[in-house]
N, C-alpha and C positions, 0 to 999 in steps of 0.2 A: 504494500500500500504506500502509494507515496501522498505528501502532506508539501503541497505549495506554499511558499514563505506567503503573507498577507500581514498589513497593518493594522496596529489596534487603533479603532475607532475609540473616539476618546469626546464623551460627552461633560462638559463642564456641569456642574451644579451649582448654580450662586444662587437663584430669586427662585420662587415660588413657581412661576411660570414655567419655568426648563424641568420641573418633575413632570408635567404631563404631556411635555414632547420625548423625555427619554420615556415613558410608558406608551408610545402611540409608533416610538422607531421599535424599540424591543419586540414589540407584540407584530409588526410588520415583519421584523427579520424571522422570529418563529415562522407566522404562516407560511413566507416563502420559499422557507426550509419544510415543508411540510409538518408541522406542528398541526393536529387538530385545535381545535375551538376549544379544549378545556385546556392542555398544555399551550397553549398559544398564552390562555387567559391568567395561567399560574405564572410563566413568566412576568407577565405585566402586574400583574399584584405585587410580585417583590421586587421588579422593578421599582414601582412607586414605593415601595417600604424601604427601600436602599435606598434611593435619592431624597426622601422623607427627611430620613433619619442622619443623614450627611447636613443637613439644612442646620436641625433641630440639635444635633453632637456637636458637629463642626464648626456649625457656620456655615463651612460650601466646601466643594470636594469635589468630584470627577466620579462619572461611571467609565471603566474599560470595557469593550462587548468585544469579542471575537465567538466568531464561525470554528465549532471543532470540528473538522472529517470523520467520519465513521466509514468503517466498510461498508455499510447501508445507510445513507443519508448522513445529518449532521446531527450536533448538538448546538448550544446556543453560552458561550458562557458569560460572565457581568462580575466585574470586581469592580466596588464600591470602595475609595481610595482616598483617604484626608491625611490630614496632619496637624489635627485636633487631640487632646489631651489623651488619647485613649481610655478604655474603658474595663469593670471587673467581666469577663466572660463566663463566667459561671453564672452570676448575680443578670448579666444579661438577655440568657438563656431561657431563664424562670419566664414561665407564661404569666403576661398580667402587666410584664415589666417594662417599661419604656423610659429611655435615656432620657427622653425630652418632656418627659410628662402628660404624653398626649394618650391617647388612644389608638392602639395600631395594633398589626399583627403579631409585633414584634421577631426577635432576633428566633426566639423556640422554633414560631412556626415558621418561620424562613428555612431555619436548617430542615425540617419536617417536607418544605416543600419543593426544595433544591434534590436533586438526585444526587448531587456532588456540592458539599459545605465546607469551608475554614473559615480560619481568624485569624491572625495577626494583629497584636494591639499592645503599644507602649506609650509611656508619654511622647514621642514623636510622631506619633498616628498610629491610624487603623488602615488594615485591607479585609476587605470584609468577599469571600467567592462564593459565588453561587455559579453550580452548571445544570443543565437540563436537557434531557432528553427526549425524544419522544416515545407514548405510549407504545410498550413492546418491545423496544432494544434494549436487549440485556447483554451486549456486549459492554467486558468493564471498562472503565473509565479508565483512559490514557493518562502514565501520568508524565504529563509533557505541561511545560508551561514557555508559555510566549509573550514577551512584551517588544515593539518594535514600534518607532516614532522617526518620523521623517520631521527635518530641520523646520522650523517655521509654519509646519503644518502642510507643508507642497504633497501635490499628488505625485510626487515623484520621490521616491525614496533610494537611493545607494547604496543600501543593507539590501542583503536576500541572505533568506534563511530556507531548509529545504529538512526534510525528515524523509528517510524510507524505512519503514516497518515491514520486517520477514519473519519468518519462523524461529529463526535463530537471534534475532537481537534487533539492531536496529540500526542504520548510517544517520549522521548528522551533519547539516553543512552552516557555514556561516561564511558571506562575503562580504567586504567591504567595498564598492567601487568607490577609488578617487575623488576624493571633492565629493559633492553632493549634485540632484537636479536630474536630469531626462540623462545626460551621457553616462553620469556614476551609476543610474539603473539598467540603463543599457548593456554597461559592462557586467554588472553583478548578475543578471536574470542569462547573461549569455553563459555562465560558467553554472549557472543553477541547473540550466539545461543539459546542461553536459554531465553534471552531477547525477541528475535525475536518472542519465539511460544508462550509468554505469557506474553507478554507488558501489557495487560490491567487487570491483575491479582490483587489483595490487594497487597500494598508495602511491607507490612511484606513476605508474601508468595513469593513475585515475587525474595525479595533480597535471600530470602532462595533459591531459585531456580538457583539465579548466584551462589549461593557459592554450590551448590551440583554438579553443572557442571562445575565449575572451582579448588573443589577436587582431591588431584593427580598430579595439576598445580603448579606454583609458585605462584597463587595468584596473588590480584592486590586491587585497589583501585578503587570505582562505585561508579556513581552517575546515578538516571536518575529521571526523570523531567515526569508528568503525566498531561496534559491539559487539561481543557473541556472549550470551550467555551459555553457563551449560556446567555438569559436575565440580569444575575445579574453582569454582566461585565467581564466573565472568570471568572475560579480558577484554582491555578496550586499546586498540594502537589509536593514537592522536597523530597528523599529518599536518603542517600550518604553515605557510609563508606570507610573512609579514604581519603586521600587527593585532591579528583575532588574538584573542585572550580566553584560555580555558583551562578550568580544573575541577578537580576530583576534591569531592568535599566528603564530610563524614563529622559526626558532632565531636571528634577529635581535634581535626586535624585538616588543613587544606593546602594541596600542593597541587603547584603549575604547572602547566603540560610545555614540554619544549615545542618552540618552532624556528621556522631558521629566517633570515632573512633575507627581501626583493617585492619583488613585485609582479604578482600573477598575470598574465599576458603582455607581459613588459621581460623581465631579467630578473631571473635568479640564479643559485646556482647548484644546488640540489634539494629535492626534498625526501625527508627522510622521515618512516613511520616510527613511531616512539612507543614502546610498549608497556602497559598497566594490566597487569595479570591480577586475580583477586580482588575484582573492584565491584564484586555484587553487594548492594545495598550503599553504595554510595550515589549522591549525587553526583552530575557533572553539569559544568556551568561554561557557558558560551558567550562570548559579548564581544561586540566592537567597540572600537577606541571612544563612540558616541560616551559609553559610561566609564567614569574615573576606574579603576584599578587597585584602589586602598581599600575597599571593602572586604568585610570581615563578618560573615552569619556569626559569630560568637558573640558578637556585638550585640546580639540580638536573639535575648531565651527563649528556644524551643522554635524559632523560626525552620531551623534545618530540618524540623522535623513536619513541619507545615507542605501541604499540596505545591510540588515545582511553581504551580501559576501565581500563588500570593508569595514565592519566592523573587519569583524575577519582576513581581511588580512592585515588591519592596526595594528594589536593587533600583529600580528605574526612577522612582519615586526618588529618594535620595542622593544618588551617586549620577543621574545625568547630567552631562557638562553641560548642556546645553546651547553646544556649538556645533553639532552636527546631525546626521541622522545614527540614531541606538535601537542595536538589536540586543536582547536578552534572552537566552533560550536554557532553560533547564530541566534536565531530565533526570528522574531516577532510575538506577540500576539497576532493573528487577531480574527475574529468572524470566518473565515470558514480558514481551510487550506484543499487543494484539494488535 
């Protein structure tokens, strides 16, 4: 199964007014993903109770929405995003209870009505995920998390990100093109292609294969990440040239993946796979130069052990430079990803 890079949609929440245009886009995006009428209607209720409660906690805050692929259609997911005092989640949970005082469904029945629920919440804010399915897939829930934001908000973004899911684990890619705008996406979607038809190729051949398709381009910066799970605890070889940034985390411990340096469809001067044997149950963490590099999940209890998606929107949320386009991709280690 392959998973096309795509950006997160990023709805502001300041006034009153912008809660029942993100409940009127959400409830659109279900039906057109085929959501029936009552899933259609579940997501729009907690739409309006996450952007409610961003008003009412916050102040104002951001809904995230992205599109998940499923082998058979999609899911729909919504991370609710401040940097409002945080809150007890235990004490949140309780049915009855409302941050703001008001009357709502509150945080219980959201989790009760999400197929997929986390938290994330410290005095530097909260990310609050809900994902949703439609009636009857019971395939489990991926755990991949995405956050990716193009400079200024341009429909053109420089980052491509790419996922193939097999039987045996799973390929990851992340590119950088050059500078930002229509040509750094040009370059980046030309090596995603290339990634696509031959993800499981030797590293050496496969990086050749991004640079003979991103030839002509501006070039850019790759990394991507090759999994197999299996008896001997996983292994992951890492491949990168130029500046993608990746590592192997674990509530221990975090350490960097090598990559060499140049410049993909431009000059470098070899690339070499790097190998992480025993890495089941750890996360791995992807990003381009768009997010600083000082980041540190220890920084932050029990985050590591939080769904990848309120990971890398935690990571994106604080650590964007805000000078370019950021991609964030994190994935856990499992024995199967479906």
């Amino acid at each position: 199964m392959n998973i096309s890079g795509s950006l997160t949609e990023v709805l502001p929440i300041e006034d009153q007014s912008q809660v029942g245009h993100a409940r009127r886009t959400t409830q659109k995006l279900a039906q057109q993903h085929r959501f029936d009428e009552a899933d259609a209607g579940r997501v729009a209720l907690v739409t309006t109770e996450l952007a409610s409660n961003l008003l009412k906690h916050a102040g104002h805050g951001e809904l995230h929405l992205r599109v998940i692929p499923r082998a058979q259609g999609c899911g729909i997911e919504i991370l609710a995003v401040d940097r409002g005092p945080g809150f007890d989640v235990q004490t949140a949970l309780t049915d009855g209870f409302s941050t703001g005082g008001t009357q709502g469904i509150g945080l219980g029945a959201i989790s009760r009505m999400a197929d997929v629920f986390d938290v994330q919440t410290d005095p530097r804010g909260s990310v609050v995920l809900a994902r949703f399915y439609p009636r009857g897939d019971s395939t489990p829930d991926l755990a991949l998390g995405v956050s990716q934001h193009s400079l200024h908000n341009d429909p053109a973004c420089g980052d491509s990100w790419h996922l193939v899911l097999h039987p045996q684990g799973f390929n990851a890619l992340v590119i950088d093109g050059l500078g930002h705008g229509v040509e750094a996406e040009q370059a980046a979607r030309a090596g995603e292609a290339a990634f696509a038809r031959a993800s499981c190729s030797a590293p050496a051949i496969l990086m050749d294969d991004l640079h003979q398709a991103m030839l002509g381009t501006r070039g850019g910066a790759a990394g991507f990440a090759q999994y197999r799970a299996g008896d001997q605890g996983g292994h992951l070889s890492f491949t990168g040239i130029g500046n993608i940034s990746a590592s192997l985390v674990t509530a221990e411990r975090s350490r960097g993946l090598a990559s060499h340096p140049g410049i993909v469809g431009a000059q470098y001067r070899k690339a070499q796979a790097f190998d992480y044997p025993h890495v089941q149950g750890h996360l791995l963490i992807m990003h381009s130069d768009g997010l600083q590099s000082r980041w540190n999940l220890q920084h932050y209890p029990g985050l590591v052990y939080r769904h990848p998606a309120v990971i890398a929107t935690v990571l994106y949320r604080d650590f964007c430079r805000g000078r370019d386009d950021v991609t964030v991709l994190v994935v856990a280690l499992e024995s199967r990803h479906e």
